[in-house]
MARGU-707712 format. One line per 8 residues: number of its first residue (from 1); their letters; for each residue z, y, x of C-alpha. Coordinates in Angstrom, 1 decimal. Layout:
<rs>
NUM) a) Z/Y/X | ... .
</rs>
This chain:
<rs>
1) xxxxxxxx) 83.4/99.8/-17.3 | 81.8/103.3/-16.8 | 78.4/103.5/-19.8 | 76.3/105.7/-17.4 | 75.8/102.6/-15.2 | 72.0/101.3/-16.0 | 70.7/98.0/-14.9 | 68.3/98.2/-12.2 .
9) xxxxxxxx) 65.5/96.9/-14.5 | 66.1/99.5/-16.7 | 65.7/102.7/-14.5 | 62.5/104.6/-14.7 | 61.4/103.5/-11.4 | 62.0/100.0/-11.3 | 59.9/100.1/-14.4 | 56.9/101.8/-12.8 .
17) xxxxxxxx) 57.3/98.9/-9.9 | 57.6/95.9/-12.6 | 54.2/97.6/-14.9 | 52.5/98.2/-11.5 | 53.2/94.6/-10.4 | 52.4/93.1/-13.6 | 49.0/95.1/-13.6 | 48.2/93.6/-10.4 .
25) xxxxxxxx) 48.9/90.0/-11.4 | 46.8/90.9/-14.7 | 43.9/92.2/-12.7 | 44.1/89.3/-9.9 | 44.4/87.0/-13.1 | 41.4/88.2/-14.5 | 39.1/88.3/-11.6 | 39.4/84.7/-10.9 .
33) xxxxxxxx) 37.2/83.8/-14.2 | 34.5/86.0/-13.9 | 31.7/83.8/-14.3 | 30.6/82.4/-10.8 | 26.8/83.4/-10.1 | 24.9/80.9/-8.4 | 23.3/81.4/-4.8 | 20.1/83.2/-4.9 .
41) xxxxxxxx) 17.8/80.7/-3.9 | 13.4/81.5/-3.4 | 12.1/79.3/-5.6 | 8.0/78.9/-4.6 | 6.0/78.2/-7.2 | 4.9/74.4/-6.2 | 7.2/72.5/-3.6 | 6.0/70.1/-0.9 .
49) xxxxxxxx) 9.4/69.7/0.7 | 13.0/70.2/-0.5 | 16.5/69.3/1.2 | 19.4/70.3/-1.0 | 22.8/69.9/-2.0 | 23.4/69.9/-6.0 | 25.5/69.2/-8.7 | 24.7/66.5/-11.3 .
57) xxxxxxxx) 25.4/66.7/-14.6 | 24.3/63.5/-16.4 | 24.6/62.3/-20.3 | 21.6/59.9/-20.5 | 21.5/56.9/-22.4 | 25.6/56.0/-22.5 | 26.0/57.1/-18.9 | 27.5/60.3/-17.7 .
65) xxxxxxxx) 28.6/61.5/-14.7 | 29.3/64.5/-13.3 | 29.3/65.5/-9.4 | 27.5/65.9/-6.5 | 24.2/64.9/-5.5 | 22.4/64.9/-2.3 | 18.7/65.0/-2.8 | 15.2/64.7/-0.7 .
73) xxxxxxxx) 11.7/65.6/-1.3 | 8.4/65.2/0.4 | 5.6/65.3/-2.2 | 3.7/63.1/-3.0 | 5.8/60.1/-2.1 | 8.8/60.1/-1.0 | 12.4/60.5/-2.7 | 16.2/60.0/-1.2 .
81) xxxxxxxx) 19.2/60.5/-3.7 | 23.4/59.9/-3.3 | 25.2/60.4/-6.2 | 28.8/61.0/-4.5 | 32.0/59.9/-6.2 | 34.9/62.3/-6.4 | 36.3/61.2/-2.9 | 33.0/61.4/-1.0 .
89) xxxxxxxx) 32.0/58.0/-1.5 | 28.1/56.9/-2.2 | 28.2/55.5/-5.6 | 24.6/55.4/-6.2 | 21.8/55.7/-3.1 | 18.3/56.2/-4.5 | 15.2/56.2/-2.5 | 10.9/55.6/-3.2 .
97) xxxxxxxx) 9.0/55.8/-0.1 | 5.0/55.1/-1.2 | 5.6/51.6/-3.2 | 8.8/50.9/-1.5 | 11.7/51.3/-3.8 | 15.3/50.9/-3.8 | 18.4/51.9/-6.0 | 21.8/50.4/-4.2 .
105) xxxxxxxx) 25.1/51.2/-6.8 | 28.4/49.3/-6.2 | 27.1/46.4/-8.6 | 24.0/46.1/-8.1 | 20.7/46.6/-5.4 | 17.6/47.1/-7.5 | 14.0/47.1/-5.6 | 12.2/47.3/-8.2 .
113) xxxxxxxx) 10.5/50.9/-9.4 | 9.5/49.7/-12.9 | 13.4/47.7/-13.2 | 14.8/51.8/-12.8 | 11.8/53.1/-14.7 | 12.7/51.1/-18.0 | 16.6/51.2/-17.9 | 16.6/55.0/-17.2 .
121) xxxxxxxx) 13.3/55.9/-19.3 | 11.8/58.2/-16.9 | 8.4/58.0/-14.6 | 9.5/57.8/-10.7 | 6.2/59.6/-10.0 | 6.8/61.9/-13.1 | 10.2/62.5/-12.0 | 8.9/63.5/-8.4 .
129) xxxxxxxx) 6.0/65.5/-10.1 | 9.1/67.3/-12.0 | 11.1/68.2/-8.6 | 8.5/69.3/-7.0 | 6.9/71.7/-10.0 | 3.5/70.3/-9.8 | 2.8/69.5/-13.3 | 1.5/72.2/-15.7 .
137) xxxxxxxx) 4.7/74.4/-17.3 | 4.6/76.3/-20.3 | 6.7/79.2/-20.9 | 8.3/80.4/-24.1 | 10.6/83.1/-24.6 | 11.2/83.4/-20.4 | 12.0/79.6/-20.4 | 9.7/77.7/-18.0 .
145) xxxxxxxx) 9.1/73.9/-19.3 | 7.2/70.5/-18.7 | 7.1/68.5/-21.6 | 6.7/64.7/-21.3 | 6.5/62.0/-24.1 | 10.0/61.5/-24.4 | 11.6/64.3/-23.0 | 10.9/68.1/-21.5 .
153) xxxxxxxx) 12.2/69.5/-18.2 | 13.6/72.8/-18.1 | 13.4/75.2/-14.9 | 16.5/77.0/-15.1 | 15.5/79.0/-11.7 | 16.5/82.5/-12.2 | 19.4/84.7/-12.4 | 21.6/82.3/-9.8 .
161) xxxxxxxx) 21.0/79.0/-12.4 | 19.1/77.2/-10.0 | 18.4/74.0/-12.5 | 16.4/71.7/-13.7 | 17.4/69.8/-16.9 | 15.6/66.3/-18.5 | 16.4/67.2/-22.2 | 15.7/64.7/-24.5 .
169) xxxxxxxx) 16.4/61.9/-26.9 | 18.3/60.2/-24.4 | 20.4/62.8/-23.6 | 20.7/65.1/-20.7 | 20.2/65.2/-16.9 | 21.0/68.4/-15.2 | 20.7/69.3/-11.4 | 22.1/72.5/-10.2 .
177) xxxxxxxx) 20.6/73.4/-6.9 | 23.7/74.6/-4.5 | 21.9/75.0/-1.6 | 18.1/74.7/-0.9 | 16.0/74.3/1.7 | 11.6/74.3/1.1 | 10.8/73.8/5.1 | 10.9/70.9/6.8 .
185) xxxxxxxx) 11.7/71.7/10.0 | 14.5/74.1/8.7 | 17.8/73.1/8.3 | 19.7/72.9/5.1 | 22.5/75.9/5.5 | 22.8/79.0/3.8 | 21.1/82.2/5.2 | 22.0/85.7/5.0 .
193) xxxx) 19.5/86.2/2.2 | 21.1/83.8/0.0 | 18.1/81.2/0.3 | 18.9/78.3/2.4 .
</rs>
């Protein structure tokens, strides 16, 4: 066996190749957990209408859940929610339409506003008032905020957040706005301007 015979790892430029290819990996590696920005999304400043597809995040009085939400908005009165499961089924359908009310979940059908009101602690018409930024906010420290008897609602709007938490004693409800849409006659897609 000659000693001048060098594995072919350990020549000069199979080493270059093996550091190049590691520094790709390394890079590639890193890339994919640079923090993901939201879509930029116009907020207005009051909102008669909104179509959008969200994310729920929800710790509130022993539930949580955590997943998609499809959400509707004409102000004053009416409200559509689905709270998806993680296979695309509904697992809870929400909707107020003027007094009309009804909440459909696997085990139960509710028509009764007040019924949701006092299991879940929160206003329907406060809630609505809270989606569609009509009540007085205050702002501290670049943090704009409702606060209600029990609880403050956070608007989380800028820099790609896009969402509005219920913080409170009960816990925590936050929706993260995906996609957006303010018009009525619009359809709920993204643009090319990020708004949708």
């Amino acid at each position: 066996m000659r000693n001048d015979i060098q594995p072919s790892f350990a020549r000069p430029e199979m080493k270059k190749i093996v550091l190049l290819g590691l520094g790709v990996v390394l890079l590639l590696a890193a890339c994919t957990h640079l923090p993901r920005r939201g879509p930029d999304i116009i907020w207005p400043e009051e909102i008669s209408y909104l179509r959008a597809m969200c994310e729920l995040d929800l710790s509130w009085r022993g539930a949580k859940y955590s997943g998609s939400l499809a959400l509707r908005l004409v102000y004053p009165s009416q409200l559509q929610m689905e709270i998806y499961g993680p296979f695309g089924d509904t697992l809870v359908f929400i909707r107020k339409n003027g007094t009309n009310f009804l909440m459909v979940t696997k085990e139960e059908t509710v028509a009764d506003a007040r019924q949701f009101e006092e299991r879940f602690g929160i206003k329907l018409d406060e809630f609505i008032e809270d989606l569609a930024m009509r009540s007085p906010r205050y702002r501290v420290d670049g943090l704009s905020f409702v606060q209600r008897e029990n609880y403050r609602v956070l608007y989380k709007l800028a820099n790609g957040e896009n969402a509005m938490c219920w913080d409170g004693g009960e816990g925590q409800i936050c929706i993260k706005f995906l996609e957006a849409n303010f018009d009525a006659e619009g359809s709920l897609g993204k643009s090319s301007n990020g708004d949708v």
